[in-house]
N, C-alpha and C positions, 0 to 999 in steps of 0.2 A: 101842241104837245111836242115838247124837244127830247130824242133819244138821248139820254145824258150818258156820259164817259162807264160808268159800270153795268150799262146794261148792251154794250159792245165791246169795250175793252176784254171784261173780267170773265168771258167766256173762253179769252186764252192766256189767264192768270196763273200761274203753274204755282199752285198753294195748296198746301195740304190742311184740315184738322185733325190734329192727335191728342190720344187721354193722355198724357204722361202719370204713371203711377195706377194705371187700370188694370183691373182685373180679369178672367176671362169675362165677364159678364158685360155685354155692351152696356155703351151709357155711361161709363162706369170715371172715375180718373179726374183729372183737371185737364180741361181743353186748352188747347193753344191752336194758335196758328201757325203754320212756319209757311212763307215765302220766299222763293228761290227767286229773286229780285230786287234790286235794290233802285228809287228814280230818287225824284226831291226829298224832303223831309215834309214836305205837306203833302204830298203822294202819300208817302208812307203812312203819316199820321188818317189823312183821309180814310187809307185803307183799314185799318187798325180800328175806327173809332165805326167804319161799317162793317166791320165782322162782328162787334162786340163782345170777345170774348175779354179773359184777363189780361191776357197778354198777346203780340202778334210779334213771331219774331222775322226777321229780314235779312234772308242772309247772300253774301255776293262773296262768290267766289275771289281767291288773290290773286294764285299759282295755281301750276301743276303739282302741287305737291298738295291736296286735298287741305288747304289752308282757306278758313273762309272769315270774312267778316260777321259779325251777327250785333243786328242791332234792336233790342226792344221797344216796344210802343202798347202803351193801353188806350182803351178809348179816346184818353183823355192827355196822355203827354208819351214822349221817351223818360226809361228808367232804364238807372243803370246799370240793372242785372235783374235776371229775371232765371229762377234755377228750373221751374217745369216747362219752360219755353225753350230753354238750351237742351236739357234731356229729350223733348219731343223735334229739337232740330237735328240732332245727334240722328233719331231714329228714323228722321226720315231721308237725313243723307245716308242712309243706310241701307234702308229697304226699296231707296228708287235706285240703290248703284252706282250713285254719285263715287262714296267712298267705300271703300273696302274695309270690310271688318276684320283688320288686324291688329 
């Protein structure tokens, strides 16, 4: 048996899941992923297609001026937009501090 890549990497994976569009009620919303990292494109896809949710978003900072990349991926490919993956990347540069809600 070989220890494979996520089951030692991904214990210091700085990834969130968020409902975007939930309610008080857990459960609730459309899940995403967002990651606060960005490697290859078949990293990413890797990752994304072992979360399984709809969407995983990716996002890499540019500047200091709270400017970030973000890029989509479903299990299955990159798409070119994705709007409850960008809302729940929004909230979670938000609630970990990243950015300032101004």
């Amino acid at each position: 048996f070989e220890l494979s890549y996520d089951l030692i990497e991904s214990r210091y994976l700085d990834q969130l899941q968020i409902d975007a569009f939930a309610t008080e009620l857990s459960f609730t919303g459309n899940p995403a992923a967002v990651v606060f990292e960005h490697k290859s494109d078949d990293w990413m896809q890797k990752l994304a297609n072992e979360n399984n949710l709809a969407e995983t978003a990716f996002l890499q900072k540019l500047n200091d001026n709270n400017n970030y990349l973000i890029r989509w991926f479903t299990p299955n490919s990159e798409v070119a937009l994705c709007g409850h993956a960008t809302l729940a990347s929004a909230h979670a540069l938000y609630e970990t501090k990243r950015v300032a809600n101004d």
